[in-house]
Biopython code that builds the backbone (N, CA, C, O; Angstrom):
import numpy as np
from Bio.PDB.StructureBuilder import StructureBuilder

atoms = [
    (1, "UNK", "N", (18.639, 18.764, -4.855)),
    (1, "UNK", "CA", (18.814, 17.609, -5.728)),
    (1, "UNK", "C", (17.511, 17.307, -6.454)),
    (1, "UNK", "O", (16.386, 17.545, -6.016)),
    (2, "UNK", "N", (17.787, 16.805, -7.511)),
    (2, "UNK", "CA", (16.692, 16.348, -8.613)),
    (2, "UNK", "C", (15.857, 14.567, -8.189)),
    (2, "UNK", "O", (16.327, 13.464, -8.470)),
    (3, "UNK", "N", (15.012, 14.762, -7.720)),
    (3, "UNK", "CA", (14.407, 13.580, -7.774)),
    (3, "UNK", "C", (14.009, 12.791, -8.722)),
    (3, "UNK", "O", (13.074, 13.114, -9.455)),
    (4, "UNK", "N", (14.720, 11.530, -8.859)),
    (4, "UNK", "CA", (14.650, 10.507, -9.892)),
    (4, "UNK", "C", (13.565, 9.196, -9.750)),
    (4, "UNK", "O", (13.710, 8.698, -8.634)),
    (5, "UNK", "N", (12.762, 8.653, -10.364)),
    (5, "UNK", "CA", (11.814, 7.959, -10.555)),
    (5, "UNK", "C", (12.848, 6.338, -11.362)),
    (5, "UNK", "O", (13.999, 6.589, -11.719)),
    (6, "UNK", "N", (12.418, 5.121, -11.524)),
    (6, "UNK", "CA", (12.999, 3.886, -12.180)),
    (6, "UNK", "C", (11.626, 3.584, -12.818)),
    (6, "UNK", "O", (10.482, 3.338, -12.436)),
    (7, "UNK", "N", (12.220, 3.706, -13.838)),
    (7, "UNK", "CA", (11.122, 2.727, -15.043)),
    (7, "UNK", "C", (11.487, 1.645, -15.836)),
    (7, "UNK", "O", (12.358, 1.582, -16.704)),
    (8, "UNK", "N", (10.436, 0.499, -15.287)),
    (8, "UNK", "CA", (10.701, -0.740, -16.263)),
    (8, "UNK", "C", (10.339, -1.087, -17.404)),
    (8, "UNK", "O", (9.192, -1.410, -17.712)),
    (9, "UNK", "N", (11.783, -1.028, -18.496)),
    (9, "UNK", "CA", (11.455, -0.719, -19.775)),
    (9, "UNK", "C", (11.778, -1.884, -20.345)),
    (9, "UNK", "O", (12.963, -2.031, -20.644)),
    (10, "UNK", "N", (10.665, -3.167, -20.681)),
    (10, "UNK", "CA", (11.113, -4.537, -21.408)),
    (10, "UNK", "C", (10.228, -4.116, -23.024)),
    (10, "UNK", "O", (9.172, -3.584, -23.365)),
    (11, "UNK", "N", (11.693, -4.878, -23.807)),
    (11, "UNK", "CA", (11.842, -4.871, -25.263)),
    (11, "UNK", "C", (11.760, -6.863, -25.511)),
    (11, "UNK", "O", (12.558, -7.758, -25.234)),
    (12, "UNK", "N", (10.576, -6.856, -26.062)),
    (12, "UNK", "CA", (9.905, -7.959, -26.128)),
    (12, "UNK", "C", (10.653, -8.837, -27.390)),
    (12, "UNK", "O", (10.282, -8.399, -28.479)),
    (13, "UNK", "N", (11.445, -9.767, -27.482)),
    (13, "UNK", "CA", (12.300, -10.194, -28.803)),
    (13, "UNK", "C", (13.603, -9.823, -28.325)),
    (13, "UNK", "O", (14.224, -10.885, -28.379)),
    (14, "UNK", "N", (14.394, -8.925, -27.882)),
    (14, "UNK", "CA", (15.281, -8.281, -28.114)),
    (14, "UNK", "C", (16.304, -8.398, -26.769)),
    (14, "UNK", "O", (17.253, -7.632, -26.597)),
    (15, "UNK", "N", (16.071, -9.096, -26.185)),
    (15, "UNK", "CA", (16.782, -9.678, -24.833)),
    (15, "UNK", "C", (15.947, -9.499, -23.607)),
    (15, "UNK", "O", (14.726, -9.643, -23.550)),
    (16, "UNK", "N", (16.872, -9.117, -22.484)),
    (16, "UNK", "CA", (16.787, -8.758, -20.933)),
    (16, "UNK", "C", (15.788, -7.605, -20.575)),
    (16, "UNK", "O", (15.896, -6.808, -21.507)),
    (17, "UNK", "N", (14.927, -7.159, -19.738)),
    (17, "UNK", "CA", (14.102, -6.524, -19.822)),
    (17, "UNK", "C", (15.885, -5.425, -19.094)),
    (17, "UNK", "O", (16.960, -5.774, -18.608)),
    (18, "UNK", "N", (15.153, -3.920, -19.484)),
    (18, "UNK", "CA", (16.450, -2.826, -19.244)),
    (18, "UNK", "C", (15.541, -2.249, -17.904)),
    (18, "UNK", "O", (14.395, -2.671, -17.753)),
    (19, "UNK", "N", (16.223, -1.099, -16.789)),
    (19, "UNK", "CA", (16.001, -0.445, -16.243)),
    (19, "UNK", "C", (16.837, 0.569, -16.354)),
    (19, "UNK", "O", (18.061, 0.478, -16.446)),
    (20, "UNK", "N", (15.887, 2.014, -16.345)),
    (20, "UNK", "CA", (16.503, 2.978, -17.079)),
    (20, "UNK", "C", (16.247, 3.693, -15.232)),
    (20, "UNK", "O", (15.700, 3.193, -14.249)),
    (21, "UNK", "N", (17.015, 5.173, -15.467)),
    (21, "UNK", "CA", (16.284, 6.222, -14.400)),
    (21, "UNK", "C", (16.323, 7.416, -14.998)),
    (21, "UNK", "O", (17.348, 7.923, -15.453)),
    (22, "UNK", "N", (14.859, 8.066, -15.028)),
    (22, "UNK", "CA", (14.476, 9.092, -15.487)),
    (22, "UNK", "C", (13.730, 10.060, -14.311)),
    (22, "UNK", "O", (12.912, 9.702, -13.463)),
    (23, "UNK", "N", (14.362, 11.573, -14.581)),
    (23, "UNK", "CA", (13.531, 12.443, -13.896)),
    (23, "UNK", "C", (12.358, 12.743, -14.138)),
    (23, "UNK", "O", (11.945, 13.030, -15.261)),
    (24, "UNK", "N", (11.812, 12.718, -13.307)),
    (24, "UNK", "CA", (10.109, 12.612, -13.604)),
    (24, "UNK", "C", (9.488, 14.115, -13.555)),
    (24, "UNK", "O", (9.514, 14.845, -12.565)),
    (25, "UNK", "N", (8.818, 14.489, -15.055)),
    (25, "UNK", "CA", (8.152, 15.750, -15.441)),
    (25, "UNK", "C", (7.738, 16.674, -14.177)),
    (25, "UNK", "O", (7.491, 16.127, -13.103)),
    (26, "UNK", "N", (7.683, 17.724, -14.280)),
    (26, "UNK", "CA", (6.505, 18.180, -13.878)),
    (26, "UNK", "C", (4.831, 18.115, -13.826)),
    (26, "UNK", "O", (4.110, 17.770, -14.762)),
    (27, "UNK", "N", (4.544, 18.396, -12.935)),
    (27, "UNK", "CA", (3.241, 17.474, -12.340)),
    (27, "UNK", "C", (2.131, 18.490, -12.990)),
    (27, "UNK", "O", (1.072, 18.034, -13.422)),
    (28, "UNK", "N", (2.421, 19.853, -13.035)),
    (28, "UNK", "CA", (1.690, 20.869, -14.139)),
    (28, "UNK", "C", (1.418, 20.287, -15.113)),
    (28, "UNK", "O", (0.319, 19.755, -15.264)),
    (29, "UNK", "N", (2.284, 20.259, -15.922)),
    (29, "UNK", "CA", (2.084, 20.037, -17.448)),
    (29, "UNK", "C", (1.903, 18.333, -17.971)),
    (29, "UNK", "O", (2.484, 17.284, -17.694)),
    (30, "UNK", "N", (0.826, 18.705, -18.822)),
    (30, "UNK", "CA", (1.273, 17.273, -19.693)),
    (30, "UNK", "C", (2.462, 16.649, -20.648)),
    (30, "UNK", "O", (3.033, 17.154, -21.614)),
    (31, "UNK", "N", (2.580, 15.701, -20.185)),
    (31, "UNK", "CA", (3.431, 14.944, -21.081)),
    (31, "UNK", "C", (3.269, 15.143, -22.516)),
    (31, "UNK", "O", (2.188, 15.315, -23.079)),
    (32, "UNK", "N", (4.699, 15.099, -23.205)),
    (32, "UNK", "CA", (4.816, 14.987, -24.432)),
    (32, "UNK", "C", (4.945, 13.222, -25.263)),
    (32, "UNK", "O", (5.022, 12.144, -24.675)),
    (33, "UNK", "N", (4.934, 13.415, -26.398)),
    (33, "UNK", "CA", (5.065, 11.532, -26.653)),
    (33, "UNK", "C", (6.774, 11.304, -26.264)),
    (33, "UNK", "O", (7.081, 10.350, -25.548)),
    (34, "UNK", "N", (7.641, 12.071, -26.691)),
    (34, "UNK", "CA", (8.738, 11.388, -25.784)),
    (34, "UNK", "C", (9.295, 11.166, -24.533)),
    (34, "UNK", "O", (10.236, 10.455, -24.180)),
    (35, "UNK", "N", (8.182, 12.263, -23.631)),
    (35, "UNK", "CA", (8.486, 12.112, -22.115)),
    (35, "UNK", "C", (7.414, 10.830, -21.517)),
    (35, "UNK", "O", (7.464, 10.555, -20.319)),
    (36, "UNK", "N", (6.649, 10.234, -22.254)),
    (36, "UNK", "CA", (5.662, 9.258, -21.658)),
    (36, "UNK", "C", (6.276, 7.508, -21.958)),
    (36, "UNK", "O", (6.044, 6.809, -22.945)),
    (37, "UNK", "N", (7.035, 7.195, -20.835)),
    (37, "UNK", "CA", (7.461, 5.773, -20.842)),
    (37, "UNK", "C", (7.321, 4.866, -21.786)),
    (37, "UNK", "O", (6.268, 5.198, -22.330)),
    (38, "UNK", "N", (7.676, 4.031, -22.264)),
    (38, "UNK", "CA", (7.072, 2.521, -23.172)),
    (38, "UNK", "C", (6.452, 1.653, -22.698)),
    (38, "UNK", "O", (5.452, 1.080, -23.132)),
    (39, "UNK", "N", (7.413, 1.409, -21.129)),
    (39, "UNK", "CA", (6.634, 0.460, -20.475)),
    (39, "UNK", "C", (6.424, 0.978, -19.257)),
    (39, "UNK", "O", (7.276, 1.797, -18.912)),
    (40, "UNK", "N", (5.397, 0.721, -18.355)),
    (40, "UNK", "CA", (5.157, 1.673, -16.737)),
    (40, "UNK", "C", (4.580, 0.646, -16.198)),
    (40, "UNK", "O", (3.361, 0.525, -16.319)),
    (41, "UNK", "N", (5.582, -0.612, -15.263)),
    (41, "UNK", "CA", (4.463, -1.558, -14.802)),
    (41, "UNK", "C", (5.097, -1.694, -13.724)),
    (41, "UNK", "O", (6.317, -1.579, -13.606)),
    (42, "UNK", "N", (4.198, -1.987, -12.730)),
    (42, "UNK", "CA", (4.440, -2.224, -11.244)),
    (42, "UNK", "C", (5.803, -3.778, -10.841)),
    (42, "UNK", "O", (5.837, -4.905, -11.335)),
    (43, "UNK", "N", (6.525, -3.272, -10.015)),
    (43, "UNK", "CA", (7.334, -4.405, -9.535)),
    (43, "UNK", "C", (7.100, -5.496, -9.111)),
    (43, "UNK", "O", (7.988, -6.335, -8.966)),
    (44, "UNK", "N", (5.854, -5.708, -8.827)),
    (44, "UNK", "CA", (5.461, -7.054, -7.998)),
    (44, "UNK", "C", (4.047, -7.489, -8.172)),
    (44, "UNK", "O", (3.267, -6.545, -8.047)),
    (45, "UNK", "N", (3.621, -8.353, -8.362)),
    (45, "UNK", "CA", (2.170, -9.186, -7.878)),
    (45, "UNK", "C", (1.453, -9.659, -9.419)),
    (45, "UNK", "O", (1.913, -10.112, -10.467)),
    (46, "UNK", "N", (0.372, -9.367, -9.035)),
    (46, "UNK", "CA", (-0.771, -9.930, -10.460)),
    (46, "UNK", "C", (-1.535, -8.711, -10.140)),
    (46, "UNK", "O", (-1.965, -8.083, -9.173)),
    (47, "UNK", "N", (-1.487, -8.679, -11.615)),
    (47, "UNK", "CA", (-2.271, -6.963, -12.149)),
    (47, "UNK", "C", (-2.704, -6.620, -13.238)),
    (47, "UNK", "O", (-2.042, -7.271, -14.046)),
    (48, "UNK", "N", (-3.459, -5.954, -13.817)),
    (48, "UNK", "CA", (-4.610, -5.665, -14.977)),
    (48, "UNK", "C", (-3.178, -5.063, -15.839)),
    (48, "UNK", "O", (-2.226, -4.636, -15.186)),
    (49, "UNK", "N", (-3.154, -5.080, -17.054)),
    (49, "UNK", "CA", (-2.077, -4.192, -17.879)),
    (49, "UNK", "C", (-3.207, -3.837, -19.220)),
    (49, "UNK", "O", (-4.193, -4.501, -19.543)),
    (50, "UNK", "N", (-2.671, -2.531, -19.865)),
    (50, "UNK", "CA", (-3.054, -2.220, -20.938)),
    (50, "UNK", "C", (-1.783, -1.987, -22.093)),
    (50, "UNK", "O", (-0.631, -1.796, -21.704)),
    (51, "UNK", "N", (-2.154, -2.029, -23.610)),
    (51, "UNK", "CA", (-1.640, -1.638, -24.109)),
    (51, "UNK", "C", (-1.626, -0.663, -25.250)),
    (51, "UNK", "O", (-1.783, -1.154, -26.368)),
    (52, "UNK", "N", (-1.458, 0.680, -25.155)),
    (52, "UNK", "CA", (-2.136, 1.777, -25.927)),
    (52, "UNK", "C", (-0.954, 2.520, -26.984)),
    (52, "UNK", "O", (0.236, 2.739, -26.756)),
    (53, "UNK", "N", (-1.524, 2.724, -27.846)),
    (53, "UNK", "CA", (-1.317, 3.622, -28.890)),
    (53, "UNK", "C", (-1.607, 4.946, -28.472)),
    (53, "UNK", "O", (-2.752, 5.353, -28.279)),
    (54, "UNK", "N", (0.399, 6.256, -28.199)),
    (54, "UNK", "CA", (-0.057, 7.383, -28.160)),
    (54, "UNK", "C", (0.340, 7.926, -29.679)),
    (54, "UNK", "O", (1.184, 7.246, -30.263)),
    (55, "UNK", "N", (-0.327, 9.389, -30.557)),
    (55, "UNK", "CA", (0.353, 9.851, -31.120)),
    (55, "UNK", "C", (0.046, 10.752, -30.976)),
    (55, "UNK", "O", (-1.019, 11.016, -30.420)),
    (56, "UNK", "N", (1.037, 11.785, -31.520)),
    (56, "UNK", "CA", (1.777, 13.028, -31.678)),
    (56, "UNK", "C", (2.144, 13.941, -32.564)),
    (56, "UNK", "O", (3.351, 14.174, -32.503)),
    (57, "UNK", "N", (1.492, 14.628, -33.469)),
    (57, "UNK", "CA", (1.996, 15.346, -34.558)),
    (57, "UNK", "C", (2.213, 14.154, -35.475)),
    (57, "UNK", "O", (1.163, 13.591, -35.786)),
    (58, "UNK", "N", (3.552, 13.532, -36.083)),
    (58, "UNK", "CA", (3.595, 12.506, -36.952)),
    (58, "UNK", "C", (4.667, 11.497, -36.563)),
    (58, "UNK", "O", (5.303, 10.641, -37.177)),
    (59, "UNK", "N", (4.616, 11.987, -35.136)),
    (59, "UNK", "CA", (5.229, 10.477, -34.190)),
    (59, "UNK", "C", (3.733, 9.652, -33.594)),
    (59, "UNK", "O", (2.545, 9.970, -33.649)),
    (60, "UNK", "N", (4.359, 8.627, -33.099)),
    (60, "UNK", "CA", (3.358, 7.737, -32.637)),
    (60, "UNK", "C", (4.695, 6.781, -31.642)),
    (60, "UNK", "O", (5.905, 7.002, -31.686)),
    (61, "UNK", "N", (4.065, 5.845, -30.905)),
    (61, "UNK", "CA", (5.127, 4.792, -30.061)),
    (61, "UNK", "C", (3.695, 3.776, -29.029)),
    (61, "UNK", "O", (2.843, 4.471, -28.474)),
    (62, "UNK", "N", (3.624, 2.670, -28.930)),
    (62, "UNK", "CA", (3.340, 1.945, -27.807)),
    (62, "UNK", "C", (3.896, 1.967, -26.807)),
    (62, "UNK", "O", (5.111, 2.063, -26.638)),
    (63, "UNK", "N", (2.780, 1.850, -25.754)),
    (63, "UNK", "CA", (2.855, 1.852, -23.782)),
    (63, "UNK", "C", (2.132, 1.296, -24.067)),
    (63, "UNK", "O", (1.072, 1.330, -24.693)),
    (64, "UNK", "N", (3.229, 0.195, -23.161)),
    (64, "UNK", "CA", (2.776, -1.168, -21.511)),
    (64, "UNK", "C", (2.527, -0.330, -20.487)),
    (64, "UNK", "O", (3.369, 0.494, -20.126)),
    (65, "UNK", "N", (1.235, -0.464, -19.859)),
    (65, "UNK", "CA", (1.245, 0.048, -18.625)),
    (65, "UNK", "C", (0.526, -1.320, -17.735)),
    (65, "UNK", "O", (-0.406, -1.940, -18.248)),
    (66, "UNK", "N", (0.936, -1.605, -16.701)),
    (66, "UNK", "CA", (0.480, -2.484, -15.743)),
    (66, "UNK", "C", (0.530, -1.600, -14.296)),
    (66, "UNK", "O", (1.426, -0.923, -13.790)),
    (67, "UNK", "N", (-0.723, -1.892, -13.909)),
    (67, "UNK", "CA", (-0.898, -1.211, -12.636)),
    (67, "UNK", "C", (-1.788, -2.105, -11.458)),
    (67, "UNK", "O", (-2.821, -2.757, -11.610)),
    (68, "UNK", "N", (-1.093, -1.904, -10.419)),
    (68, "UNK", "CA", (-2.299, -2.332, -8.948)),
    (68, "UNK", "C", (-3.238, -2.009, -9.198)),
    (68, "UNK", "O", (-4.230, -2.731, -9.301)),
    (69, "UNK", "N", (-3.190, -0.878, -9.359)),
    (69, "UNK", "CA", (-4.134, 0.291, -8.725)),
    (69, "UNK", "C", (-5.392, 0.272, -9.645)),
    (69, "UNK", "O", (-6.436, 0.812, -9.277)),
    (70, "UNK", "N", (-5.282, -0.337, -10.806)),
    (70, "UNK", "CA", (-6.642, -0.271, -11.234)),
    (70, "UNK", "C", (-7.621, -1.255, -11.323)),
    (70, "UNK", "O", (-7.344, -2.303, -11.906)),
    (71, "UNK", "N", (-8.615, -1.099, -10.886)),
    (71, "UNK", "CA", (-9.746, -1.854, -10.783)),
    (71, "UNK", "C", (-10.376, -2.574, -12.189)),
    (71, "UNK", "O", (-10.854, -3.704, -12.276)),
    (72, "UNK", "N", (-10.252, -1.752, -13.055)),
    (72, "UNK", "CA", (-10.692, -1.744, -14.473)),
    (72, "UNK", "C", (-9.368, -1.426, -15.590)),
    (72, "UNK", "O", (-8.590, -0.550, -15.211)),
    (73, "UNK", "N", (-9.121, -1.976, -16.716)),
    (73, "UNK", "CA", (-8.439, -1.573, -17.477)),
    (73, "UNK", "C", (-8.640, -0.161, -18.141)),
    (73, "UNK", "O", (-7.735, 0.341, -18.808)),
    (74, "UNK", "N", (-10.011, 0.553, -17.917)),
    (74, "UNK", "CA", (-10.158, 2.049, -18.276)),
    (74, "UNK", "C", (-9.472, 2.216, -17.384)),
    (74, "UNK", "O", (-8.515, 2.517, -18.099)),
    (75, "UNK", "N", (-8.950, 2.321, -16.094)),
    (75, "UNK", "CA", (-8.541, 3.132, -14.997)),
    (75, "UNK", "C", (-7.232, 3.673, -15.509)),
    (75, "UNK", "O", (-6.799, 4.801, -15.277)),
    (76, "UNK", "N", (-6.481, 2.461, -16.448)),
    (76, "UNK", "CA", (-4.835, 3.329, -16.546)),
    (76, "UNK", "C", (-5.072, 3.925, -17.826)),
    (76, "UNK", "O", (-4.253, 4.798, -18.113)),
    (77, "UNK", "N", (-6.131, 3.658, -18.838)),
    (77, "UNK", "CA", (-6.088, 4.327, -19.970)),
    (77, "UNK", "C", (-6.621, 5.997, -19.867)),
    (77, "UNK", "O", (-6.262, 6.905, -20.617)),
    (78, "UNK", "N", (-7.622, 6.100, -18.659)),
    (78, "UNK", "CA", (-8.188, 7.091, -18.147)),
    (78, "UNK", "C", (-7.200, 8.562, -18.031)),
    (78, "UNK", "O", (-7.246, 9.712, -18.467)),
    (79, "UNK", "N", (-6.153, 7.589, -17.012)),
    (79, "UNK", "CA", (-5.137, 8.114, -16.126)),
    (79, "UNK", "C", (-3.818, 8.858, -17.422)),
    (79, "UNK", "O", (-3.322, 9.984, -17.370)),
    (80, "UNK", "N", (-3.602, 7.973, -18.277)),
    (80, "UNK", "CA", (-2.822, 8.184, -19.827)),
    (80, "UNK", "C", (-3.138, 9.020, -20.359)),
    (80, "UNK", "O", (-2.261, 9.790, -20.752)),
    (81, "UNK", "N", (-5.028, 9.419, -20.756)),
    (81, "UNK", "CA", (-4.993, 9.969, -21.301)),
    (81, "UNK", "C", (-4.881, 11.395, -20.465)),
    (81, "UNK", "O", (-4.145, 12.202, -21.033)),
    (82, "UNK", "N", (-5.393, 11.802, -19.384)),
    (82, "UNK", "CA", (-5.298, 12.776, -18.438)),
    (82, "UNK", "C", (-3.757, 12.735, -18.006)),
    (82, "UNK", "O", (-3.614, 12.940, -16.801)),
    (83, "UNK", "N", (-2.851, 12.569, -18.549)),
    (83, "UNK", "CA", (-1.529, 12.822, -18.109)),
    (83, "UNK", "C", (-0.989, 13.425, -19.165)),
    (83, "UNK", "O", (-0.310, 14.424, -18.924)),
    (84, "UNK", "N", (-1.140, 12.997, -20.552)),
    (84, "UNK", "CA", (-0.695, 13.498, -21.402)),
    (84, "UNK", "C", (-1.158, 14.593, -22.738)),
    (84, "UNK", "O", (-2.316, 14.997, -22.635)),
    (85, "UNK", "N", (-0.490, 15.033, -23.792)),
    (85, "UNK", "CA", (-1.200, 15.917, -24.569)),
    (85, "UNK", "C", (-1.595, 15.209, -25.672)),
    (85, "UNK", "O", (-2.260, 15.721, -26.573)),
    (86, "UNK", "N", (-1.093, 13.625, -25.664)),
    (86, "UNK", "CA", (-1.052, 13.321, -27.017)),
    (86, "UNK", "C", (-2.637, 12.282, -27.375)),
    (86, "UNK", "O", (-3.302, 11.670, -26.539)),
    (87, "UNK", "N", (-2.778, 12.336, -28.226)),
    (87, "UNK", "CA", (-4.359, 10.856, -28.579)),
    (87, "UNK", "C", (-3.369, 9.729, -28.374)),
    (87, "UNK", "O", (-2.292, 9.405, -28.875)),
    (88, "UNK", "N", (-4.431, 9.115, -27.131)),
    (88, "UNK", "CA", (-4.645, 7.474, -27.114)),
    (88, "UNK", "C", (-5.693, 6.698, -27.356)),
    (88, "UNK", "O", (-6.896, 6.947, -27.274)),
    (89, "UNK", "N", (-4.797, 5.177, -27.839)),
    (89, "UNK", "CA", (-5.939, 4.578, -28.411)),
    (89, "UNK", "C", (-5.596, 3.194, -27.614)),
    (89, "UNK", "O", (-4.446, 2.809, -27.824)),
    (90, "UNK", "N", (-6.312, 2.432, -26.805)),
    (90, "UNK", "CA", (-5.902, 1.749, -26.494)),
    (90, "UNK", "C", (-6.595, 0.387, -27.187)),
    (90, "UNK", "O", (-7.736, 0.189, -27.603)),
    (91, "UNK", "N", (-5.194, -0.617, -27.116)),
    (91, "UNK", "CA", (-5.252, -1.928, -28.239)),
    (91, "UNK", "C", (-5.809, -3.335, -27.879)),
    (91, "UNK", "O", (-6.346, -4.292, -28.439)),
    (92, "UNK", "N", (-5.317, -2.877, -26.419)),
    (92, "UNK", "CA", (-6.015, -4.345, -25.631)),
    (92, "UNK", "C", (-5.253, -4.641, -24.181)),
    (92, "UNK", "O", (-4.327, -4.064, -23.611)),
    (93, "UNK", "N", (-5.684, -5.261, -24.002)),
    (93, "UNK", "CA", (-4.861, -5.579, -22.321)),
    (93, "UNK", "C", (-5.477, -7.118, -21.594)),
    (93, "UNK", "O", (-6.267, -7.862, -22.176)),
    (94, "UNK", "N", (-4.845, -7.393, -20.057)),
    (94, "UNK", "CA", (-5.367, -8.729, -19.967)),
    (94, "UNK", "C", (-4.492, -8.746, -18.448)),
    (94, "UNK", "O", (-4.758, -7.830, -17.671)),
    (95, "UNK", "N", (-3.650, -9.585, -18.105)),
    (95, "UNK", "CA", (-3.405, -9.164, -16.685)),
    (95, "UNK", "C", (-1.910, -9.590, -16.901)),
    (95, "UNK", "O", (-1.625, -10.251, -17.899)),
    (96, "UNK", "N", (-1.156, -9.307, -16.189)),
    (96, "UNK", "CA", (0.278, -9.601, -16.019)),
    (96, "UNK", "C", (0.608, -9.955, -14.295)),
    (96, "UNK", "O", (0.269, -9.404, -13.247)),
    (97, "UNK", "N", (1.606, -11.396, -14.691)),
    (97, "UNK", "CA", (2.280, -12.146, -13.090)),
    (97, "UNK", "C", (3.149, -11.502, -13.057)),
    (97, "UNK", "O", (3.481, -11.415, -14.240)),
    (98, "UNK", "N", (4.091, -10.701, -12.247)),
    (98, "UNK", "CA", (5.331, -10.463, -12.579)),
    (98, "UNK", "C", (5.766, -10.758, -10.917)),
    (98, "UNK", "O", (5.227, -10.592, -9.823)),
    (99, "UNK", "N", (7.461, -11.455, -11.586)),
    (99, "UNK", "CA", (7.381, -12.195, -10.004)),
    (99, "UNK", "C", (8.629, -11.753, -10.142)),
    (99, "UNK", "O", (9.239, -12.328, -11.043)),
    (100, "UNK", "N", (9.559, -10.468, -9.241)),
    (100, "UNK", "CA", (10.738, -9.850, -9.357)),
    (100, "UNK", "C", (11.522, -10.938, -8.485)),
    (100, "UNK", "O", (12.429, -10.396, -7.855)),
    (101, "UNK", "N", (11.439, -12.264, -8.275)),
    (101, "UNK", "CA", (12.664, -12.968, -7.462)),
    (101, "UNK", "C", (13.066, -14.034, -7.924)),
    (101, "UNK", "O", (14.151, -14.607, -7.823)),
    (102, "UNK", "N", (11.703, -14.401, -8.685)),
    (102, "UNK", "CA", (11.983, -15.424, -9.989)),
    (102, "UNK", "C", (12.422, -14.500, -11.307)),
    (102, "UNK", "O", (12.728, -15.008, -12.385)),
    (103, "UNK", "N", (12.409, -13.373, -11.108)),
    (103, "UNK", "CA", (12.560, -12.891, -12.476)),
    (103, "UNK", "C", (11.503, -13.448, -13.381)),
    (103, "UNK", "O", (12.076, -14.392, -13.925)),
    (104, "UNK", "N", (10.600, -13.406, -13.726)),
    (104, "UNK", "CA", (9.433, -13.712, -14.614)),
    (104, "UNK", "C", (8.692, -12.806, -14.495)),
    (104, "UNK", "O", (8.480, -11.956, -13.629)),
    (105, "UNK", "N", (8.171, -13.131, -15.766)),
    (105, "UNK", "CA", (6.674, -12.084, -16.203)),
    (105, "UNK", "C", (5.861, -12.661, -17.129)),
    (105, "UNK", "O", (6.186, -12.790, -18.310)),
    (106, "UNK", "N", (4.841, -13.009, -16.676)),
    (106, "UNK", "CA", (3.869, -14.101, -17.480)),
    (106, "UNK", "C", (2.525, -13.344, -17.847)),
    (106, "UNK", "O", (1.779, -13.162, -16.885)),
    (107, "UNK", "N", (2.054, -12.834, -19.171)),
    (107, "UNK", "CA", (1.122, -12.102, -19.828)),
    (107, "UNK", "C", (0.072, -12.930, -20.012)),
    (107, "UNK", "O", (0.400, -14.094, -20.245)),
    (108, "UNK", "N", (-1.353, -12.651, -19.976)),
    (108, "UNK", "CA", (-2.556, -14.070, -19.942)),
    (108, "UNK", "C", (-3.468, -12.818, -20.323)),
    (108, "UNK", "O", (-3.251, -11.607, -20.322)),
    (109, "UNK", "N", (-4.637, -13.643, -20.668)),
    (109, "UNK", "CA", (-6.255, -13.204, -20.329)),
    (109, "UNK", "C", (-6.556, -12.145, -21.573)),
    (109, "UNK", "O", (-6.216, -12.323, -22.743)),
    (110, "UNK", "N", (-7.283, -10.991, -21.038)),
    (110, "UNK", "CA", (-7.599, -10.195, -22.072)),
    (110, "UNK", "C", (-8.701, -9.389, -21.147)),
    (110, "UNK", "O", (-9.218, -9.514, -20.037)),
    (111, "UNK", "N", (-8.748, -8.532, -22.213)),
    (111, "UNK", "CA", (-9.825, -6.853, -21.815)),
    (111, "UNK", "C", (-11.210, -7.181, -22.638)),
    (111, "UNK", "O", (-11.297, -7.265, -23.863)),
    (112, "UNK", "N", (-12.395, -7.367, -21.575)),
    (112, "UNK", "CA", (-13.885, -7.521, -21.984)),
    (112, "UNK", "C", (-13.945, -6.014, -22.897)),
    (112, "UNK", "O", (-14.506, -5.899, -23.987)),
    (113, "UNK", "N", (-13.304, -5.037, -22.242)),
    (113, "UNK", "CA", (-13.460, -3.437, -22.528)),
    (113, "UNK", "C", (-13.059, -3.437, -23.748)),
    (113, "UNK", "O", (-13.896, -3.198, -24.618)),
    (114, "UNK", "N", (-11.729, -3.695, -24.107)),
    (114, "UNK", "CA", (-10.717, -3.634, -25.091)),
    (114, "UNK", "C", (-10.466, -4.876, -25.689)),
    (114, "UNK", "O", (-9.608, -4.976, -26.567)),
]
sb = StructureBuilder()
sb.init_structure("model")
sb.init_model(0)
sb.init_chain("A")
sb.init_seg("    ")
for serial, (resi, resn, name, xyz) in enumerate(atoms, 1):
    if name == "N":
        sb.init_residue(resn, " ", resi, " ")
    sb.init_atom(name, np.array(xyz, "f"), 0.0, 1.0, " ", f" {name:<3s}", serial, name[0])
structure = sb.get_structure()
């Protein structure tokens, strides 16, 4: 069986945040701009988020990424760009509440970096 990954994909204006399920690439290769998420943010807590510009030949698309795991807002832009083939540029970032029982997600602050 194919192992499947859930990504939380919110469309900002446009209603309900969606959850999609996508099989997740191979760990070899880099990502292309249509295999790299819109949005990639953790389910629970208070956390650093970025928001970057990838492009691609003469596509382009924005990623939300919010992560635990990073200490610094370079950490997920770091991680973006070492995942994928395409140029990133990242636009800015700041921290995100996201509280999965209230259903909320509250965006604040900003990137000293960015």
């Amino acid at each position: 069986t194919t192992k499947q990954s859930t990504i939380f994909i919110a469309h900002f204006g446009s209603g309900r945040p969606k959850t999609i399920k996508q099989t997740p690439p191979k760990m070899s290769s880099k990502l292309s701009l249509q295999d790299v998420p819109e949005c990639d943010i953790d389910a629970d807590g208070i956390f650093k988020y970025v928001l970057c510009k990838i492009e691609e030949g003469d596509g382009s698309r924005l990623v939300l990424l919010g992560k635990a795991f990073a200490e610094y807002h370079d950490d997920m832009v770091q991680r973006l760009i070492s995942s994928t083939s395409c140029s990133v540029r990242c636009m800015g970032g700041g921290r995100i509440n996201r509280n999965a029982n209230n259903k909320t997600l509250e965006v604040y602050g900003h990137s000293i970096g960015y």
